[in-house]
C-alpha positions as YAML, in Angstrom:
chain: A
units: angstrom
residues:
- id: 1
  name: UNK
  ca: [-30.05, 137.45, -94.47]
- id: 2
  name: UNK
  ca: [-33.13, 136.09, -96.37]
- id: 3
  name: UNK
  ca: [-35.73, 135.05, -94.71]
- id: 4
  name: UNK
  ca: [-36.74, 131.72, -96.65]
- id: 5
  name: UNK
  ca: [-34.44, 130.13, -99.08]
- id: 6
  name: UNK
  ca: [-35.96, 127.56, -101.37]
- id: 7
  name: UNK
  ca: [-33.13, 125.75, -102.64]
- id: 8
  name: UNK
  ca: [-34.29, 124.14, -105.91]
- id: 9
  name: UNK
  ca: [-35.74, 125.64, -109.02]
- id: 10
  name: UNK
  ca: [-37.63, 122.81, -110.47]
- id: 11
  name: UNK
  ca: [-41.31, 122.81, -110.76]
- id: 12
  name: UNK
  ca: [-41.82, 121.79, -107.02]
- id: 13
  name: UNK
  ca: [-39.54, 124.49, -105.82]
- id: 14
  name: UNK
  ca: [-40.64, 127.18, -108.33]
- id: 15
  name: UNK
  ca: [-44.69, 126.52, -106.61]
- id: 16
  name: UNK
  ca: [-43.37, 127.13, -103.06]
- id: 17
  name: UNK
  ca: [-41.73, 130.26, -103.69]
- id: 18
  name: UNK
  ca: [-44.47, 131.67, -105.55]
- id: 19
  name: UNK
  ca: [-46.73, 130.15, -102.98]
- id: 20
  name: UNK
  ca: [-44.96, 131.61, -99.95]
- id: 21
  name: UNK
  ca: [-45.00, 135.07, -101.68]
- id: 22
  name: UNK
  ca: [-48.68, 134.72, -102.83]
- id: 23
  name: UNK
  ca: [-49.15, 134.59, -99.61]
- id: 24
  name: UNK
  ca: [-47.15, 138.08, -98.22]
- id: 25
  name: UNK
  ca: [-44.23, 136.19, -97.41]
- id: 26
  name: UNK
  ca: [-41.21, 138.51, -98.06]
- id: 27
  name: UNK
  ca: [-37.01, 137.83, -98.58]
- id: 28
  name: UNK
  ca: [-37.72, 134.37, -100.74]
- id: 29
  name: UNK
  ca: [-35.10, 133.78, -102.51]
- id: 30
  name: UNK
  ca: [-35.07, 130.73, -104.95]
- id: 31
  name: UNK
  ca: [-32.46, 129.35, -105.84]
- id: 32
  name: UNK
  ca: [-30.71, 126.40, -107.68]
- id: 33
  name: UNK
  ca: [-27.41, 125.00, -108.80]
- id: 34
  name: UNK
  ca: [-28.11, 125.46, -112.40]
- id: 35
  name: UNK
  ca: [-30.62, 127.06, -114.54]
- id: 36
  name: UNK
  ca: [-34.70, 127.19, -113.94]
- id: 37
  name: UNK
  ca: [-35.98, 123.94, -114.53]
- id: 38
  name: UNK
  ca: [-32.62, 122.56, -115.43]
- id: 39
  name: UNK
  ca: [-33.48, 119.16, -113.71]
- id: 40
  name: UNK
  ca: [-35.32, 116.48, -113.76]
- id: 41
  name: UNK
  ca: [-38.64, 118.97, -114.79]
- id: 42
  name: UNK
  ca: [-36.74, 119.72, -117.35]
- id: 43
  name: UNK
  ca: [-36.89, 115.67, -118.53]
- id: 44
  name: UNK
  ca: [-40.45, 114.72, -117.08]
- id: 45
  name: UNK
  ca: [-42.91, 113.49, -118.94]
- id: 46
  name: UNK
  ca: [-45.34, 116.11, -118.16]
- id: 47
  name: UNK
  ca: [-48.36, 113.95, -117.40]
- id: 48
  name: UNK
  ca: [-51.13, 115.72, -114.60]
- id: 49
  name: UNK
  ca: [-53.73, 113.16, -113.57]
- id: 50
  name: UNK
  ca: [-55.99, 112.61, -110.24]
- id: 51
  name: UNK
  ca: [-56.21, 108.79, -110.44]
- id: 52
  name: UNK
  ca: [-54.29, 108.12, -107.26]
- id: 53
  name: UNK
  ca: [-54.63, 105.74, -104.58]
- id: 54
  name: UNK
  ca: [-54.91, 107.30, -101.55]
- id: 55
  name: UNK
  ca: [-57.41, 110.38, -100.57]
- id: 56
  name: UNK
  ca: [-54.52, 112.38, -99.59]
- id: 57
  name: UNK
  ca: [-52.60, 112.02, -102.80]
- id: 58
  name: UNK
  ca: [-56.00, 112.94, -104.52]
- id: 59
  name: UNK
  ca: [-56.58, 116.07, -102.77]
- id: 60
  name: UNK
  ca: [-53.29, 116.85, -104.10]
- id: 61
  name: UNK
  ca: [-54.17, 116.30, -107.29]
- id: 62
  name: UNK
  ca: [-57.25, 117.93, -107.69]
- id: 63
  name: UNK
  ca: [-55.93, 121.03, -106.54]
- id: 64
  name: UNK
  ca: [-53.29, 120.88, -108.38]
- id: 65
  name: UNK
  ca: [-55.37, 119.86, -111.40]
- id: 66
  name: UNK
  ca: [-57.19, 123.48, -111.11]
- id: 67
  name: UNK
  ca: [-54.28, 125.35, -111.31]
- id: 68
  name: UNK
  ca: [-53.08, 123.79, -114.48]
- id: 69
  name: UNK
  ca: [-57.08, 124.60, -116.23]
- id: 70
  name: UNK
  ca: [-56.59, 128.21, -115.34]
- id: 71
  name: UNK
  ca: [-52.83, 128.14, -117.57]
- id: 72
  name: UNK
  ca: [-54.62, 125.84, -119.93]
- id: 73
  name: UNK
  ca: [-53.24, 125.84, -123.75]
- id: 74
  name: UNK
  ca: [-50.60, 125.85, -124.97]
- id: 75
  name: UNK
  ca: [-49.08, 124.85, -121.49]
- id: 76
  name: UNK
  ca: [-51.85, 122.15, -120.26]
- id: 77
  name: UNK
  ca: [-53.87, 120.34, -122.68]
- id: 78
  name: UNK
  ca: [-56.62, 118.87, -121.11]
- id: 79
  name: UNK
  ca: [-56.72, 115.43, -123.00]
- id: 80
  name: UNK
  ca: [-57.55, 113.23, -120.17]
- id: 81
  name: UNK
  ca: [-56.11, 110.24, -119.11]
- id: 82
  name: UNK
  ca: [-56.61, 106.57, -120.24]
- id: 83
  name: UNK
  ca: [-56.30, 103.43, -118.29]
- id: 84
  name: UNK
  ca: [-56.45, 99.92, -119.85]
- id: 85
  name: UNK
  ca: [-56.63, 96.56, -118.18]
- id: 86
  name: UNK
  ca: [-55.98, 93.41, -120.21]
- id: 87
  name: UNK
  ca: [-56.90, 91.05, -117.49]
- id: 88
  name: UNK
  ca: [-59.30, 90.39, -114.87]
- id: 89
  name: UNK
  ca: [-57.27, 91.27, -111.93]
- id: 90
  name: UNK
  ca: [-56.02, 94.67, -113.42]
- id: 91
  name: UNK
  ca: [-59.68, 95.79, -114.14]
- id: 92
  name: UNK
  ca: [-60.78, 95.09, -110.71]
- id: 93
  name: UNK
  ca: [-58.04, 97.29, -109.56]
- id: 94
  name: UNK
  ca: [-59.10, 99.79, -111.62]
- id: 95
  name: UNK
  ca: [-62.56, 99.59, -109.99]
- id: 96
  name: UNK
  ca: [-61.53, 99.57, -106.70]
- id: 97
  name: UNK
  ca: [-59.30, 102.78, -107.53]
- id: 98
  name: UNK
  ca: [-62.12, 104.45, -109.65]
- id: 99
  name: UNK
  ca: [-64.75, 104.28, -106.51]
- id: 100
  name: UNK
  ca: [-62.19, 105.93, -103.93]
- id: 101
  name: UNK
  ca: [-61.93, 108.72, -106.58]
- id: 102
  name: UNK
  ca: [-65.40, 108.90, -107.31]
- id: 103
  name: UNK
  ca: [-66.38, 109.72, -103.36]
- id: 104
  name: UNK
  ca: [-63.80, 112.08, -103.19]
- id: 105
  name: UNK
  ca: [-65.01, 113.58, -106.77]
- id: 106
  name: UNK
  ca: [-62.74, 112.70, -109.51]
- id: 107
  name: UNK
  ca: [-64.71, 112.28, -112.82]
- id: 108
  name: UNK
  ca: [-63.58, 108.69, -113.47]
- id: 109
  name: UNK
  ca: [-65.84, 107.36, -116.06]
- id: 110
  name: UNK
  ca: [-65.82, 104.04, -117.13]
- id: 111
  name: UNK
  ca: [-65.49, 103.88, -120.83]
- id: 112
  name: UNK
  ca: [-65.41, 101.46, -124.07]
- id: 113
  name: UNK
  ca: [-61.58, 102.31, -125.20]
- id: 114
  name: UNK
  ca: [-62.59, 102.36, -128.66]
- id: 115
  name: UNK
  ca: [-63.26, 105.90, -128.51]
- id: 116
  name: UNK
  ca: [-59.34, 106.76, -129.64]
- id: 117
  name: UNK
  ca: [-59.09, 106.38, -133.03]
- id: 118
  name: UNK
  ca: [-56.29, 103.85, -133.89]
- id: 119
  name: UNK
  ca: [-55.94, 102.24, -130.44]
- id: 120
  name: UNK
  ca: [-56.15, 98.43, -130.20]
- id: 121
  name: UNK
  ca: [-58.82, 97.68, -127.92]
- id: 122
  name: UNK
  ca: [-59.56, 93.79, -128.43]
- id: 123
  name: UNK
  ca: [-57.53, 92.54, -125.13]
- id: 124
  name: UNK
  ca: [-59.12, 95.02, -123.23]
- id: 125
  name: UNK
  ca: [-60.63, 93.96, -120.37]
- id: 126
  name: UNK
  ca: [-61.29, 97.59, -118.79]
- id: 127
  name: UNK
  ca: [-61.05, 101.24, -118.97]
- id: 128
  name: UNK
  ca: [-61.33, 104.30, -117.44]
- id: 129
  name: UNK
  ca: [-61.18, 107.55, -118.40]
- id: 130
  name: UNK
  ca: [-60.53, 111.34, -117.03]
- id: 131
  name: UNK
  ca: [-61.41, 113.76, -119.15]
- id: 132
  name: UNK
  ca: [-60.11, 116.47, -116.54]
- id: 133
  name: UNK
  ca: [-56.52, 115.07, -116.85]
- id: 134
  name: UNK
  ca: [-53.91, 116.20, -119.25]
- id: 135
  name: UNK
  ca: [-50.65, 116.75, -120.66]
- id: 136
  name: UNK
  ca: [-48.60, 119.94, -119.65]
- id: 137
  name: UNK
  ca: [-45.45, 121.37, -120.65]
- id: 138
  name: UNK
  ca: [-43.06, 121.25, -117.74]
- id: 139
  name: UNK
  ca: [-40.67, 123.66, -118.11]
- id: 140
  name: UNK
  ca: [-43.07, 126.35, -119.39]
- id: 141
  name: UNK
  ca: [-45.04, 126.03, -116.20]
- id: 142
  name: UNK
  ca: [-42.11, 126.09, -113.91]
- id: 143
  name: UNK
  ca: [-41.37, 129.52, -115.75]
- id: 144
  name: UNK
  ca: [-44.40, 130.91, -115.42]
- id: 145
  name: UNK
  ca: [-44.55, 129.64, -111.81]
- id: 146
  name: UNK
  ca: [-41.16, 131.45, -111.48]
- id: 147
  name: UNK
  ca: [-41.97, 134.89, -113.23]
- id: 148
  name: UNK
  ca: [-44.97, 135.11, -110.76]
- id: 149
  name: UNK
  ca: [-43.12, 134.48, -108.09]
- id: 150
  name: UNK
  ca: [-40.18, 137.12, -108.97]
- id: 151
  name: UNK
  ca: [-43.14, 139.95, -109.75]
- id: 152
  name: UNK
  ca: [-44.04, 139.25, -106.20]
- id: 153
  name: UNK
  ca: [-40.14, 139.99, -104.98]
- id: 154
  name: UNK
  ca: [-39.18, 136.65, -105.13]
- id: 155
  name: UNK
  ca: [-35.22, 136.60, -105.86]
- id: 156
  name: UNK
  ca: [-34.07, 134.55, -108.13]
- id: 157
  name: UNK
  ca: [-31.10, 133.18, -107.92]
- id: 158
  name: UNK
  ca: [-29.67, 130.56, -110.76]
- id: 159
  name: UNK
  ca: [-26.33, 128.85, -110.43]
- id: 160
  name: UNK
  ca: [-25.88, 129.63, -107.06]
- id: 161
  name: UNK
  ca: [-25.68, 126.93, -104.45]
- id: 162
  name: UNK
  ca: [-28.80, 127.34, -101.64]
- id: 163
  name: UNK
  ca: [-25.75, 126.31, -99.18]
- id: 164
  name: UNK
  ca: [-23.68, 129.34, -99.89]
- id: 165
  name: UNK
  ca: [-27.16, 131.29, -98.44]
- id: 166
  name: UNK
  ca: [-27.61, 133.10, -95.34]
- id: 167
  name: UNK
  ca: [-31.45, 131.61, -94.44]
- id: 168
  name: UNK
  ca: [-33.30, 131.55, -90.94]
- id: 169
  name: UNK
  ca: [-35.52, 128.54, -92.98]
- id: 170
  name: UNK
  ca: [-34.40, 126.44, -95.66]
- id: 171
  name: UNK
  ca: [-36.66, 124.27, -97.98]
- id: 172
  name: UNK
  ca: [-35.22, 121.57, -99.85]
- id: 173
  name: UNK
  ca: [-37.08, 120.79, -103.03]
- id: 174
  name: UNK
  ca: [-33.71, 119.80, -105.35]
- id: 175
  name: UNK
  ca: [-35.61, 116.40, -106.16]
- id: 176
  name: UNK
  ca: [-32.67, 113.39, -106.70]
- id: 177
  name: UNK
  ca: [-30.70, 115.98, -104.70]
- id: 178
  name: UNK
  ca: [-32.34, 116.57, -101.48]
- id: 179
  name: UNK
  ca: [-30.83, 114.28, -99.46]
- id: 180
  name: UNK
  ca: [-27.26, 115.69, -100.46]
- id: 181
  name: UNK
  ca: [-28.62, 118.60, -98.99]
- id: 182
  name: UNK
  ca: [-29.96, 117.61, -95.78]
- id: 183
  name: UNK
  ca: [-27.37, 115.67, -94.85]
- id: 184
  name: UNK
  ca: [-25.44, 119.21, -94.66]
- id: 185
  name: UNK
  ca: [-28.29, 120.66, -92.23]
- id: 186
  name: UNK
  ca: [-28.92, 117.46, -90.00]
- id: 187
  name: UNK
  ca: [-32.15, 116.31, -92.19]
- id: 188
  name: UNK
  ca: [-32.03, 113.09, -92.65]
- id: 189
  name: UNK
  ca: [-34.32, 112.36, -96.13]
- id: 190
  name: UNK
  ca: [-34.54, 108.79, -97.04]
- id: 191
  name: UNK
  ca: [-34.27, 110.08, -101.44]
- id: 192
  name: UNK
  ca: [-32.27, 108.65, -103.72]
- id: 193
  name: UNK
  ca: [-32.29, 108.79, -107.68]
- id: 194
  name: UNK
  ca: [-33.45, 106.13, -110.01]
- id: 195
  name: UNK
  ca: [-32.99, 106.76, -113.62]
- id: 196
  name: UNK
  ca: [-36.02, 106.70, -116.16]
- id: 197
  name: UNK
  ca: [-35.95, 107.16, -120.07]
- id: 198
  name: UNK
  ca: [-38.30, 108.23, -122.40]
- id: 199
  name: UNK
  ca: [-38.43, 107.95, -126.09]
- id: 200
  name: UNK
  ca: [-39.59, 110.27, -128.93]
- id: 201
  name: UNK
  ca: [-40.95, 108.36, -131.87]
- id: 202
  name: UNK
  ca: [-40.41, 109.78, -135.43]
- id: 203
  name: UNK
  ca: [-43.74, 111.64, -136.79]
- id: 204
  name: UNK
  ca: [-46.59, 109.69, -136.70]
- id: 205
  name: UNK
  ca: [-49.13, 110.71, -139.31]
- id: 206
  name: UNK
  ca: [-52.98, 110.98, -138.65]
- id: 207
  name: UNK
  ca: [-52.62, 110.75, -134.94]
- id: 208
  name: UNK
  ca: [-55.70, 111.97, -133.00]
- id: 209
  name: UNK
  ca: [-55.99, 115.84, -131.95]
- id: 210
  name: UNK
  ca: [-57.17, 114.94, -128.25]
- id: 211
  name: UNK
  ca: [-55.02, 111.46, -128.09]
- id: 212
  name: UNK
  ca: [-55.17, 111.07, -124.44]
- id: 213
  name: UNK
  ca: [-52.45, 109.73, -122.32]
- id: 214
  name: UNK
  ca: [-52.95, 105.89, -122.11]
- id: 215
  name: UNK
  ca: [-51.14, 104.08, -119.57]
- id: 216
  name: UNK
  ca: [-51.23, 100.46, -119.65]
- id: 217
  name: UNK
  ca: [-52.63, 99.34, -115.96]
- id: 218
  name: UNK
  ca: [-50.41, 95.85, -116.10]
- id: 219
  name: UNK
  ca: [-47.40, 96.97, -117.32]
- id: 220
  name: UNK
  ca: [-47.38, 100.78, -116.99]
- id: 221
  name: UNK
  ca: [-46.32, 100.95, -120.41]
- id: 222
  name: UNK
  ca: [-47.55, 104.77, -121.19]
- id: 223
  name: UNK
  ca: [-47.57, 107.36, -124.12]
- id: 224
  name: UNK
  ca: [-48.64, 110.93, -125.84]
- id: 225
  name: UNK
  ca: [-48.95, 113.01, -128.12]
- id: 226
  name: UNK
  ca: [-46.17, 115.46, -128.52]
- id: 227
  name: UNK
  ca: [-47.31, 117.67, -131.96]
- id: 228
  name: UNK
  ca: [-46.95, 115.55, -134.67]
- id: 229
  name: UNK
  ca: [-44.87, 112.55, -132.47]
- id: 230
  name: UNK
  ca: [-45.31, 110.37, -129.22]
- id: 231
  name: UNK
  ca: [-43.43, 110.04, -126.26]
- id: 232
  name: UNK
  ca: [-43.29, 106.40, -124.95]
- id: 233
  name: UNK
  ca: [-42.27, 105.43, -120.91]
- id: 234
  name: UNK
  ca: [-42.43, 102.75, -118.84]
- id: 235
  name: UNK
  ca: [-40.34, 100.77, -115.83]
- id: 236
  name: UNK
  ca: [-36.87, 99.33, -116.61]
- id: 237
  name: UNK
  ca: [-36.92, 95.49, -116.42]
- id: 238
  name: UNK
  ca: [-34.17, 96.35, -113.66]
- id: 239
  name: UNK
  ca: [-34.21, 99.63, -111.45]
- id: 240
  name: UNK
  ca: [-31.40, 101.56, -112.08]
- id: 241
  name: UNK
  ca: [-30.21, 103.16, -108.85]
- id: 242
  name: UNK
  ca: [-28.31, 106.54, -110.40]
- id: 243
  name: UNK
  ca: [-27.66, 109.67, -110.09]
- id: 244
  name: UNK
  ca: [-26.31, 109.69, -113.41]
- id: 245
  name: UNK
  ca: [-28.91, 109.57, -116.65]
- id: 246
  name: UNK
  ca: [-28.29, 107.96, -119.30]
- id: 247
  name: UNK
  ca: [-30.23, 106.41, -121.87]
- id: 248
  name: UNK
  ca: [-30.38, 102.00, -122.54]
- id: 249
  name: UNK
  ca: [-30.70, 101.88, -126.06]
- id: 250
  name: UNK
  ca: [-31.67, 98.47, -125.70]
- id: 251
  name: UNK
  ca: [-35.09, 99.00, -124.60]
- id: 252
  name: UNK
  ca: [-36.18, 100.73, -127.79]
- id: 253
  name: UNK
  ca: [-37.18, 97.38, -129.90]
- id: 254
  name: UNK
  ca: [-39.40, 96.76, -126.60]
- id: 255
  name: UNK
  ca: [-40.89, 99.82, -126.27]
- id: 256
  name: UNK
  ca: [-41.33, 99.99, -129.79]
- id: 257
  name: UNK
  ca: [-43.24, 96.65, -130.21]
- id: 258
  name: UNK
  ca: [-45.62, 97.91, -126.85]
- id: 259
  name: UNK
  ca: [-46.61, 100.64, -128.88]
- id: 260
  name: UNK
  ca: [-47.32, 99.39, -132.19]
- id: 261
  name: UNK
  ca: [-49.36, 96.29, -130.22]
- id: 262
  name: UNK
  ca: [-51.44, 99.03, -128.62]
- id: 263
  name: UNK
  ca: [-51.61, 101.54, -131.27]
- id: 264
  name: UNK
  ca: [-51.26, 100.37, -134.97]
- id: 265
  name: UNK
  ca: [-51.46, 103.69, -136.16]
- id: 266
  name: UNK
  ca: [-47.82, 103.93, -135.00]
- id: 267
  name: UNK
  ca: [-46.75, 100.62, -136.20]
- id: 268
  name: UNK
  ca: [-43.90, 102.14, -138.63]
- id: 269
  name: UNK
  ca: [-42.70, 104.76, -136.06]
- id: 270
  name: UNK
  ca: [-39.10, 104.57, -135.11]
- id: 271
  name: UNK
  ca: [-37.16, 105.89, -132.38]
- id: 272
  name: UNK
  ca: [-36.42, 109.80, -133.51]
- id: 273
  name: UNK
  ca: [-34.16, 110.72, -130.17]
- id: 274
  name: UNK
  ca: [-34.52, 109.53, -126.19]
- id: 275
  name: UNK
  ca: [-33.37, 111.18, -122.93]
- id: 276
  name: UNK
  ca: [-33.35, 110.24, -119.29]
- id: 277
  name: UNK
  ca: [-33.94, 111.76, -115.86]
- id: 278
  name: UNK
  ca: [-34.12, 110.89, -112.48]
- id: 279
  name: UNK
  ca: [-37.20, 110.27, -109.92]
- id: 280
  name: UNK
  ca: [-36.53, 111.48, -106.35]
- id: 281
  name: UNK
  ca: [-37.31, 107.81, -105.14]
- id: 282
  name: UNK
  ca: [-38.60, 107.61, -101.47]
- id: 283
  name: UNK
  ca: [-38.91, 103.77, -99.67]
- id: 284
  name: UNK
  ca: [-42.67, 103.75, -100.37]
- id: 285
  name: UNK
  ca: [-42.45, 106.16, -103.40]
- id: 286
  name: UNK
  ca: [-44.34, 108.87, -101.39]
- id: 287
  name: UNK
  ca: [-43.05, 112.38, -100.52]
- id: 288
  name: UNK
  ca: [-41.88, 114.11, -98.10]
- id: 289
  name: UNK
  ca: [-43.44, 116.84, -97.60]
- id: 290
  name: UNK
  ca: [-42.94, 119.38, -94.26]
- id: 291
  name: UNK
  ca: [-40.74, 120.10, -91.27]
- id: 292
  name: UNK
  ca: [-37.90, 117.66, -91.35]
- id: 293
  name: UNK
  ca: [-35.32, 120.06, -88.97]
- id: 294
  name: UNK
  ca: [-35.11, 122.81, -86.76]
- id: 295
  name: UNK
  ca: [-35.97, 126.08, -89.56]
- id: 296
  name: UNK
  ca: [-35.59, 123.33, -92.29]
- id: 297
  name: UNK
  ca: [-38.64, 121.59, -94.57]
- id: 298
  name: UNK
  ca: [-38.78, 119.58, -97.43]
- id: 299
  name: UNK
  ca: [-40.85, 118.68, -100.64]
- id: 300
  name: UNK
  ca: [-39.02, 116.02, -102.53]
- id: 301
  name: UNK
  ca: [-39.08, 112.30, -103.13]
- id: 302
  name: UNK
  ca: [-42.19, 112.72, -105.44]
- id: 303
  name: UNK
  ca: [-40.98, 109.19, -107.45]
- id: 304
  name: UNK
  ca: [-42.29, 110.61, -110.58]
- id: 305
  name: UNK
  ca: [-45.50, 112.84, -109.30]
- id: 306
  name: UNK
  ca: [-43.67, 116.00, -108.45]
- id: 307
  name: UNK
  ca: [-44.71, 118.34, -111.75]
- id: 308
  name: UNK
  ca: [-48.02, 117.02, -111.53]
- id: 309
  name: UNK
  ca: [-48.62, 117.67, -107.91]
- id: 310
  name: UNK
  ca: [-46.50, 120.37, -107.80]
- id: 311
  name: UNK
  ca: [-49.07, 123.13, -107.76]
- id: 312
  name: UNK
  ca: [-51.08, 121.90, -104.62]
- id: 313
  name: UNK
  ca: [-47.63, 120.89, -102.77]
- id: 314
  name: UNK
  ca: [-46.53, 124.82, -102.96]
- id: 315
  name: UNK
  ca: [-49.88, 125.81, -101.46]
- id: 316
  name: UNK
  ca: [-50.02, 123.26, -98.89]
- id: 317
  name: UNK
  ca: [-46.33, 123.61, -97.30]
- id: 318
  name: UNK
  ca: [-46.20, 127.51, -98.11]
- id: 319
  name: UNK
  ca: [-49.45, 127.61, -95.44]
- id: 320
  name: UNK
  ca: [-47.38, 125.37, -93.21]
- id: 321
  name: UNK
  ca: [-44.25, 127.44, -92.99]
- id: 322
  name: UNK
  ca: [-46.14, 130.43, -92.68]
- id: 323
  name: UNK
  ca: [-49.20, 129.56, -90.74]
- id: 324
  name: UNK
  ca: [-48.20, 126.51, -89.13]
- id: 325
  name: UNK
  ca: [-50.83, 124.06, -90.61]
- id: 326
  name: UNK
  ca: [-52.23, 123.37, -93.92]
- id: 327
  name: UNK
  ca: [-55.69, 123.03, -95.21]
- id: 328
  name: UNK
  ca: [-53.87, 119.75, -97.13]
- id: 329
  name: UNK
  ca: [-53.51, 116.57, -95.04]
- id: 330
  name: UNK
  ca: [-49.68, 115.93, -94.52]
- id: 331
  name: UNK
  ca: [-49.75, 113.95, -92.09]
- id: 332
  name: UNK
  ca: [-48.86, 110.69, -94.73]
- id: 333
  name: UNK
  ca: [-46.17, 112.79, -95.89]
- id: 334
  name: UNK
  ca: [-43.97, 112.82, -92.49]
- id: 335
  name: UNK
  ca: [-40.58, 110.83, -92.37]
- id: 336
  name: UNK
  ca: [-41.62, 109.67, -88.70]
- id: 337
  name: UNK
  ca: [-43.31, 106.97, -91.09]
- id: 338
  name: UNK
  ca: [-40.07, 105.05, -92.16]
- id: 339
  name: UNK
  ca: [-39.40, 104.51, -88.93]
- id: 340
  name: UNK
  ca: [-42.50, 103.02, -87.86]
- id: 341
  name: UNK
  ca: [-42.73, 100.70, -91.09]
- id: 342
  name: UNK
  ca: [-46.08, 102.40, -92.68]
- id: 343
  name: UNK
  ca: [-46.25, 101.60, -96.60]
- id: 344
  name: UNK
  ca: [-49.16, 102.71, -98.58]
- id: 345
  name: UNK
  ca: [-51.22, 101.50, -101.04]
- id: 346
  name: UNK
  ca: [-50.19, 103.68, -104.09]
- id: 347
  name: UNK
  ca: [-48.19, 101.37, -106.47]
- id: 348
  name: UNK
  ca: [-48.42, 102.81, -109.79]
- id: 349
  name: UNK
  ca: [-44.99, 104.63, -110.28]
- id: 350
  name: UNK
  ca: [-45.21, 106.40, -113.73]
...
């Protein structure tokens, strides 16, 4: 019988394992239904930035943020992250973001936008800029996370079911998944799948070597550079409650327009190829993150921040299994809050 059985080999699943054997844990096995980073990682959009809402969520972050600047290139380019506002409101937001994340040590700067060669900057209100955020590659980390892991003595087990495991603890981190599986060991996990696209343009000459991801504040229109293309993203008009992805070709003419609006340089790019995953959508798009049975824990409903924060999330609930507390606060992170009614603040679901 293994000892721990991580059932999901995504990029959140991948940092536990490794995590829990970092830390002398032995029989992990990891395992997943289909290949290493066969899921949604294997669709995200690979964005890592600290510019959250709430303290917790940018403890996260900045841990997590470390781990991807000792990988760095190719697998993390540290580009930074751009915000825009095009009205009042949305640059007061910003504000009131950037100061939280200033106390706690994020190196939000202000900035004039014009700085990216090619962007459209006269509706700009406001901007701010991380230079300490980036772009990764989400699959290659989950790999690497996973070959540490198995030089430990993780086992790795692909295509094979977590259920059909012996375990004396189970964690679920199968993302849009999760609650399929905790409904089979009495965890109740309040997850369900929304389906996101993204679109690849065609090549987009004389684009910037450090374009940064820029992310609309208003709209949460967002894009990057992927080599010699971008990769555009934003909210449906509608949510689309799925578990099966599947791309609206509709959108493209809108998405299209966004871009060219905000970035000229793009302004004859078409739509080269688009694919779709699913978020692991919680009530207040927070995760879950700890004991959510007897012998059973969860990381999952990370509504679009789960390769990002990955990194920190293995630390903090490997310490928790194994130690029983973390040096992370996850005490937000607790389903006892859906049934007291807490929301939080974070609203920006990219």
């Amino acid at each position: 019988m293994a000892r721990i059985v991580v059932a999901g080999a995504g990029a959140i699943g991948a940092s536990v394992a490794y995590n829990l054997a970092l830390r002398g844990a032995r029989e992990v096995v990891l395992a997943d239904r289909g290949p290493i980073a066969g899921g949604s990682t294997a669709r995200a959009m690979g964005g890592v930035r600290q510019q959250f809402d709430t303290a917790a969520e940018v403890r996260l972050a900045q841990a997590s943020t470390a781990f991807f600047e000792e990988l760095g290139p190719p697998v993390f380019d540290q580009v930074g992250y751009l915000f825009v506002a095009t009205t009042r409101g949305g640059a007061d937001e910003l504000e009131r973001r950037r100061t939280m994340q200033v106390e706690l040590g994020v190196p939000v700067e202000r900035v004039d936008p014009s700085f990216v060669d090619g962007l459209r900057t006269d509706d700009v209100v406001g901007a701010l800029f991380c230079a300490r955020d980036g772009v990764g590659d989400p699959v290659a980390v989950t790999r690497e996370l996973v070959r540490r892991a198995a030089d430990l003595g993780v086992e790795v087990r692909e295509r094979t079911p977590a259920e059909a495991l012996d375990a004396k603890v189970l964690v679920i981190a199968c993302g849009p998944w999760s609650a399929e599986l905790g409904d089979q060991v009495g965890a109740e996990l309040p997850v369900r799948p929304l389906c996101r696209q993204l679109i690849e343009t065609t090549p987009v000459a004389g684009l910037p070597e450090r374009l940064p991801m820029v992310i609309e504040a208003e709209t949460g229109f967002h894009f990057r550079r992927r080599g010699d293309r971008l990769v555009l993203a934003m909210a449906d008009p509608a949510p689309r409650w799925t578990d099966e992805p599947w791309v609206d070709e509709s959108l493209f003419a809108d998405r299209l327009a966004r871009l060219e609006h905000r970035f000229p340089t793009a302004s004859t790019a078409g739509a080269a190829g688009a694919w779709a995953g699913l978020y692991d959508m919680t009530p207040d798009a927070h995760p879950v993150i700890g004991l959510v049975a007897p012998d059973v824990y969860a990381a999952c409903g990370f509504s679009g921040h789960g390769f990002m924060q990955a990194p920190a999330v293995g630390e903090a609930l490997a310490q928790l299994i194994l130690e029983g507390g973390s040096s992370f606060d996850l005490s937000p992170y607790t389903t006892e809050r859906f049934a007291s009614g807490v929301e939080f603040p974070e609203t920006l679901i990219l």
